[in-house]
N, C-alpha and C positions, 0 to 999 in steps of 0.2 A: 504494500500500500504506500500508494506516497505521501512524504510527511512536507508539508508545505515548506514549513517553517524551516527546509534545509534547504530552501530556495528563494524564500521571501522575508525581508523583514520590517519592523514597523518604522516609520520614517520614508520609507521608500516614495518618491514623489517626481511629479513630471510637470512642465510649463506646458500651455499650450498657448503659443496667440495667436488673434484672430482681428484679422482686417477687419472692419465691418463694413457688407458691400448689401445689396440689393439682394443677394442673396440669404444674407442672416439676418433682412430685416423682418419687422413684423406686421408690413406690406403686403405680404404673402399671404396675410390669412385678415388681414384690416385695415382697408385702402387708408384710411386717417390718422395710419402712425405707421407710416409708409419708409420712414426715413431714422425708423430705430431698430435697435439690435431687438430683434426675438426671443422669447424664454425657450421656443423648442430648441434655435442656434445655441443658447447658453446649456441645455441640458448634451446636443451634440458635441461639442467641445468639452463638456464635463467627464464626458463618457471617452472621449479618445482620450482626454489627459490620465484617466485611470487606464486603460488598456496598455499606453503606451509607458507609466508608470511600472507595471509588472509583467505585461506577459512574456517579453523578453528574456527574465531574470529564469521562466517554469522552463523543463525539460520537455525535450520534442516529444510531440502528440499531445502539448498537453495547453490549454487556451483558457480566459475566463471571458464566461459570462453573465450579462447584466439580472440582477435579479428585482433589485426597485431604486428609487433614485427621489430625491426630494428636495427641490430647492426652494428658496427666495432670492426671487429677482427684486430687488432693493434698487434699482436707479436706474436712466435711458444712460443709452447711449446712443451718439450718432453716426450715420455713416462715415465713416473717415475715421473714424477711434479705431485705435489699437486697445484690444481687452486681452489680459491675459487670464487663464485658467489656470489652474493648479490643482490635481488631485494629488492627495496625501494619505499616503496608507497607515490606517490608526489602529486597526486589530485585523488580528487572524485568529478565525476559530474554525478548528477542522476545515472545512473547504472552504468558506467564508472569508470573505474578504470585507471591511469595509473601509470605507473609504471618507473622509474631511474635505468638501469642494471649499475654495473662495476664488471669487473673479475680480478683477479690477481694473481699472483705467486710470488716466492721469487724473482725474478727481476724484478719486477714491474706490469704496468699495459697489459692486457692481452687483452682485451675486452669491450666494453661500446657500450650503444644503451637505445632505450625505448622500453616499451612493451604496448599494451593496453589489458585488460582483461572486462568483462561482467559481474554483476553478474545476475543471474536468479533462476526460479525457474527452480529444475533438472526433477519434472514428467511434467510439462507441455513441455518443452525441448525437453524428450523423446518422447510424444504424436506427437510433431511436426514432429520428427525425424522418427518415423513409420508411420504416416503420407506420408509424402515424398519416403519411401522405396516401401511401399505397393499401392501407386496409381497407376492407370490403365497402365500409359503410360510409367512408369519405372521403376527401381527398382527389388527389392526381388521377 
């Protein structure tokens, strides 16, 4: 069985920045704040800064993933900011991962929340996951 903890430890943490374009506004989803950074952009960027934080460190075949995630979006931001992310890994329990988000900009704090993440093995994962596509009653 793999023991995490000989491949992860607490502290472990990753930046992410993020231009803010048109793309991670929240435009997308409400023509009248067309020209601010979005809560789904800040939870996507939450979620790579944790991935890229540890998955790196696990041994091959072995990936996490996302199991809840909770933030506050605390302030705009507008297109043209630079916000960075920061996942920080605050405990390991058995497979468990969790994670300390906070975002920011050159005015301050932008965003904070917690993430939990999984780690697993990624073929047995997939077997489950074609598993569940391909049964009788649904699916592919």
């Amino acid at each position: 069985m793999l023991d995490i903890s000989d491949h992860l430890s607490q502290g472990l943490s990753h930046d992410v920045k993020v231009f803010v374009t048109e793309d991670e506004a929240v435009g997308n989803f409400s023509p009248r704040l067309e020209q601010l950074l979005a809560t789904s952009a800040c939870v996507k960027a939450f979620i790579r800064a944790a991935v890229e934080a540890t998955d790196s460190h696990l041994p091959d075949g072995y990936i996490t993933v996302g199991q809840g995630i909770e933030i506050t979006h605390e302030a705009p931001s507008f297109l043209g900011t630079t916000v960075t992310f920061k996942a920080t890994l605050m405990q390991i329990e058995g497979n468990k991962l969790t994670y300390e988000l906070t975002a920011w900009d050159h005015a301050g704090t932008v965003a904070r929340g917690r993430h939990t993440r999984a780690v697993v093995n990624w073929e047995l994962l997939m077997n489950k996951a074609r598993e569940r596509a391909y049964s009788k009653d649904r699916g592919v």
